[in-house]
N, C-alpha and C positions, 0 to 999 in steps of 0.2 A: 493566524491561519484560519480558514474556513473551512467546515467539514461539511459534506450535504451527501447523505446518503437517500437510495434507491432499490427500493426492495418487490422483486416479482417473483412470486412465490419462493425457492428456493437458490436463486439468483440475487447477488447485493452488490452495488457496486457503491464504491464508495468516493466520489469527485473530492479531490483534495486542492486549495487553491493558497496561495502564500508560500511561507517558509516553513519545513518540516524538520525543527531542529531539538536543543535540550529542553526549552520552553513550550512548545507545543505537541512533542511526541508523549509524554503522558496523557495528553487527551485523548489524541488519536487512538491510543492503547485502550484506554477507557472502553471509547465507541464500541474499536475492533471485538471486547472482547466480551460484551453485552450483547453483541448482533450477531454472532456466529452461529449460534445452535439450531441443525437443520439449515444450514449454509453448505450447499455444495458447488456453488460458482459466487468463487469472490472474484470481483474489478477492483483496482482501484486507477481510477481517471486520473491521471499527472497533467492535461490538459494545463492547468493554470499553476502546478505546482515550482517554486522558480529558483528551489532550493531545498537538498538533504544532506542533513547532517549523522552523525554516526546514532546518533538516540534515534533520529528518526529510520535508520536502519534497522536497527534492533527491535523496533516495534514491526516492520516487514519481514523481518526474521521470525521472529514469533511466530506472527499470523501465519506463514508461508511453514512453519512446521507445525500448528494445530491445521490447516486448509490439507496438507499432505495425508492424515487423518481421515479426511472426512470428502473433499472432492480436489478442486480444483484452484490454484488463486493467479493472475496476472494483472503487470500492471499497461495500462494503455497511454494510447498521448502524450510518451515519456519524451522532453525537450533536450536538447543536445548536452545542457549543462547535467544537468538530474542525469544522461545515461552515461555520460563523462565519470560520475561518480560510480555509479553503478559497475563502470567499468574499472577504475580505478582500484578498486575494494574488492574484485573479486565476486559481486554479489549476482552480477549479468549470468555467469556459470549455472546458479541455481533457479535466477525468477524466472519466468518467462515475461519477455520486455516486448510492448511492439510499440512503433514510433506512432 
């Protein structure tokens, strides 16, 4: 998976591209949780993301209860498989998704 973040002042969005599963949601986690401070609008770009798995849930989970905290977090350019999931799981309820 490839992570490429973008930071304007208090604004981050985080472009995610590959698979986001048991293997590379540790990273993600990592990134997330080193970049947040004085983060009041998180993105994260699903653009190119072509697969999530439950680790990688739980790292959206996380972020989305520290971001509740502090401002704002949603994900963008979410692909029909990725909101299938999202839907699936019950997690649509809570993020805010937009296609």
């Amino acid at each position: 998976m490839e992570i490429r973040k973008e930071q304007s002042g208090d604004s981050l969005t985080i472009a995610l591209a590959g698979r986001l599963d048991a293997v590379t949601a540790p990273e993600l986690d990592k990134v997330i949780q080193s970049s947040l401070d004085g983060i009041k609008n998180l993105v994260f770009d699903c653009k190119e993301l072509v697969y999530i798995a439950s680790a990688g849930l739980r790292v959206l989970l996380v972020a989305q209860k520290r971001m509740k905290k502090q401002g704002d977090m949603k994900l963008i350019h979410v692909s029909k498989d990725v909101k299938d999931v999202l839907e699936m799981t019950g997690f649509i309820d809570f993020l805010t998704v937009e296609e």
